[in-house]
C-alpha positions in Angstrom: -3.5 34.0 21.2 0.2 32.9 21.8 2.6 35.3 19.2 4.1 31.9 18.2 0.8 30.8 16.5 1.0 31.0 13.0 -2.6 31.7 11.5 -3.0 31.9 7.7 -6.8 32.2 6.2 -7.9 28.6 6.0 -4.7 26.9 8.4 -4.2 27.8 12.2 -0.6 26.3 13.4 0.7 25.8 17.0 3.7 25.7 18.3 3.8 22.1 19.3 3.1 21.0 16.0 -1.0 20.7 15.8 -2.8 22.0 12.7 -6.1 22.8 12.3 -7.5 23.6 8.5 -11.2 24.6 7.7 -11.4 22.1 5.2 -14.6 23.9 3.6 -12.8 26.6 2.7 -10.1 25.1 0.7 -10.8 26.4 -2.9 -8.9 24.9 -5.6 -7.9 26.6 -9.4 -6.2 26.3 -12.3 -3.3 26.4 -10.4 -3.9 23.1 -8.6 -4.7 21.2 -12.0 -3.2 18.1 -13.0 -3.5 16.8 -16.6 -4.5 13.8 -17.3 -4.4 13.4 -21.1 -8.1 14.9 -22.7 -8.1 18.3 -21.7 -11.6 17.5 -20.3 -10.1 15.3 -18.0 -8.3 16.8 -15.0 -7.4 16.4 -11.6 -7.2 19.0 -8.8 -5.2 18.5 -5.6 -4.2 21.4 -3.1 -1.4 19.6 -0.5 -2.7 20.9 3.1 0.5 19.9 4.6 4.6 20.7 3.6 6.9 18.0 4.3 8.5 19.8 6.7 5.2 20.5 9.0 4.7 16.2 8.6 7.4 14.4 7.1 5.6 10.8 7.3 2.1 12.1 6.4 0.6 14.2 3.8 -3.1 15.2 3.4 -4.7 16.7 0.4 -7.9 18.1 -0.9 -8.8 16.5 -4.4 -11.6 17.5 -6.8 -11.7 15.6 -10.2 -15.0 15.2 -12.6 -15.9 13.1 -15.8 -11.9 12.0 -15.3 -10.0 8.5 -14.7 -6.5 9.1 -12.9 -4.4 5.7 -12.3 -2.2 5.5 -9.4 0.4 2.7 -8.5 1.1 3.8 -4.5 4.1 3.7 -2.9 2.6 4.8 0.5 -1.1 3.6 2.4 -3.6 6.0 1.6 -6.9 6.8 3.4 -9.7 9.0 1.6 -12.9 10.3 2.3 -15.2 11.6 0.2 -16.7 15.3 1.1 -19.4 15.5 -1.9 -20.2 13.2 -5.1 -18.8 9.4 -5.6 -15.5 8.3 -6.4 -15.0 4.7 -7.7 -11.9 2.9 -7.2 -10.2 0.1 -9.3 -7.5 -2.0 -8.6 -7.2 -5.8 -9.2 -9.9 -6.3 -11.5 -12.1 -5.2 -8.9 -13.7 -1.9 -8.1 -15.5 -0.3 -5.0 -17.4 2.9 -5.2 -17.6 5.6 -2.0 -20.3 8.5 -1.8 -20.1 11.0 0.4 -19.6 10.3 4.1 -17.3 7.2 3.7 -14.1 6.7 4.1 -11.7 4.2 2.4 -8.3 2.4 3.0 -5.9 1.2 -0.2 -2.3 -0.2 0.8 0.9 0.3 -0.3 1.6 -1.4 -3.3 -1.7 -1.0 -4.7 -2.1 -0.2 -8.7 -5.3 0.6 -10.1 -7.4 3.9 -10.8 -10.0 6.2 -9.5 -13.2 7.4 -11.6 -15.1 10.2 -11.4 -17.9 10.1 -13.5 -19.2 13.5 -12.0 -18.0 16.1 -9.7 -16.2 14.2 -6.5 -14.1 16.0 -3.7 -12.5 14.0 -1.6 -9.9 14.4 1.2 -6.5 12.0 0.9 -4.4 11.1 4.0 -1.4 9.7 3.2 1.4 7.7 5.2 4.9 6.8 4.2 8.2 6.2 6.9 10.1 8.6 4.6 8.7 10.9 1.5 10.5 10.4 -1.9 
């Protein structure tokens, strides 16, 4: 192992910048909740990248049940589902993913994901400069 390698329990970091995370054993808490008005309904998002490791990109791990979150984004956004659906709406239309699939909204795009049940889901997103 090079001494520059920075290893933490779920993330392995290089020195020229590649990151490897064991996705499976990201575990997200109380810490990691967002509101989102009933106290039944929350959302739960653990950021697997800082700002400074990927200025343009960040990448999440998301877990919400029973729960509606609305979004407007300001960025593209690419997510895959791990385990359970996740139904998105946006334009008077929606789209539900299970798990295995994978799904691309643009910038710009206003609308809302549903989780009727358990969902975890992985979010990628892009943006030229984070605000």
């Amino acid at each position: 192992m090079n001494t520059n390698e920075i290893i933490y329990p779920i993330k392995h970091v290089l020195p020229n910048g590649i990151i490897s995370i064991k996705l499976p054993e990201v575990q997200l808490g109380s810490r990691d909740s967002i509101s989102l008005g009933p106290k039944t309904e929350m959302l739960y998002a653990k950021d697997l990248l800082t700002v400074t490791e990927s200025p343009s990109m960040g990448c999440s791990v998301m877990e919400m049940n029973n729960s509606t979150y609305y979004f407007e984004l300001n960025h593209d956004e690419v997510n895959y589902v791990i385990e359970g659906s996740l139904t998105i709406i946006t334009a008077g239309r929606s789209r539900t993913i299970r798990a295995g699939e994978v799904c691309f909204i643009p910038k710009g795009s206003k609308g809302s994901y549903v989780a009727e049940k358990n969902v975890r889901f992985l979010s990628v997103s892009y943006a030229e400069k984070w605000e």
